[in-house]
N, C-alpha and C positions, 0 to 999 in steps of 0.2 A: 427489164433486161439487165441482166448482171456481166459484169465486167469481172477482170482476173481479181480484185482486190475482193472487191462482193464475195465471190463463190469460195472466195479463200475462207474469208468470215464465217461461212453459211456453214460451209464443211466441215471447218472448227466447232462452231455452234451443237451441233448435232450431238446426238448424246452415244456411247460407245454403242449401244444395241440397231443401233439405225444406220439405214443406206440410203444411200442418193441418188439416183442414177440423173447427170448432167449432161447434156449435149449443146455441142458447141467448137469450135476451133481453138485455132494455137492462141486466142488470146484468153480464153478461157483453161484449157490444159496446161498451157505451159505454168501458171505460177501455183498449179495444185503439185504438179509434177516437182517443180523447186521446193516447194515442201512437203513432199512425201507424202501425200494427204491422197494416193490413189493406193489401191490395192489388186483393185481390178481391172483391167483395160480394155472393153470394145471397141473395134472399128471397123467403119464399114469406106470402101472405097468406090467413089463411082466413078463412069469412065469418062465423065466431062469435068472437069472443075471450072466455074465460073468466078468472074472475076480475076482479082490478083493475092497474093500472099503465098505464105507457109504451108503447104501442103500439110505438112505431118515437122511437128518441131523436132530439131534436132537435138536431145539431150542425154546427157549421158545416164539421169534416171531411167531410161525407156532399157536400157540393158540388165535390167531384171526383172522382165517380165519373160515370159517363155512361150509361144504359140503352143493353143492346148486343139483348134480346132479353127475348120475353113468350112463357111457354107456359103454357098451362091442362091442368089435368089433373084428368079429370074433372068433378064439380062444383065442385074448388077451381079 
């Protein structure tokens, strides 16, 4: 399991022709997001969230991304 520092590394690591795809919450996005290290952003929202935390972090990276498209699937 990787932590924010980990996947920072990981993502760095990777060579310019390569992709990632990471899933995971705000303690894994947020310090990719601090270093600009996303490009592209999926998210899927379900209608119970368990536990406790950050839903969706608050940053000000997240304001250049642009919604390009909404699909529902199933009851999510």
């Amino acid at each position: 399991m990787c932590r924010g520092g980990e996947v920072v590394q990981f993502v760095r690591d990777l060579s310019a022709d390569k992709s990632a795809w990471i899933d995971g919450g705000n303690q894994i996005l947020a310090p990719l997001l601090d270093m600009d290290l996303i490009n592209h952003l999926m998210s899927q929202l379900a209608p119970i969230l368990l536990g406790r935390g950050i839903l969706f972090p608050q940053k000000e990276a997240l304001k250049r991304f642009t919604l390009k498209e909404i699909h529902q699937y199933e009851q999510f």
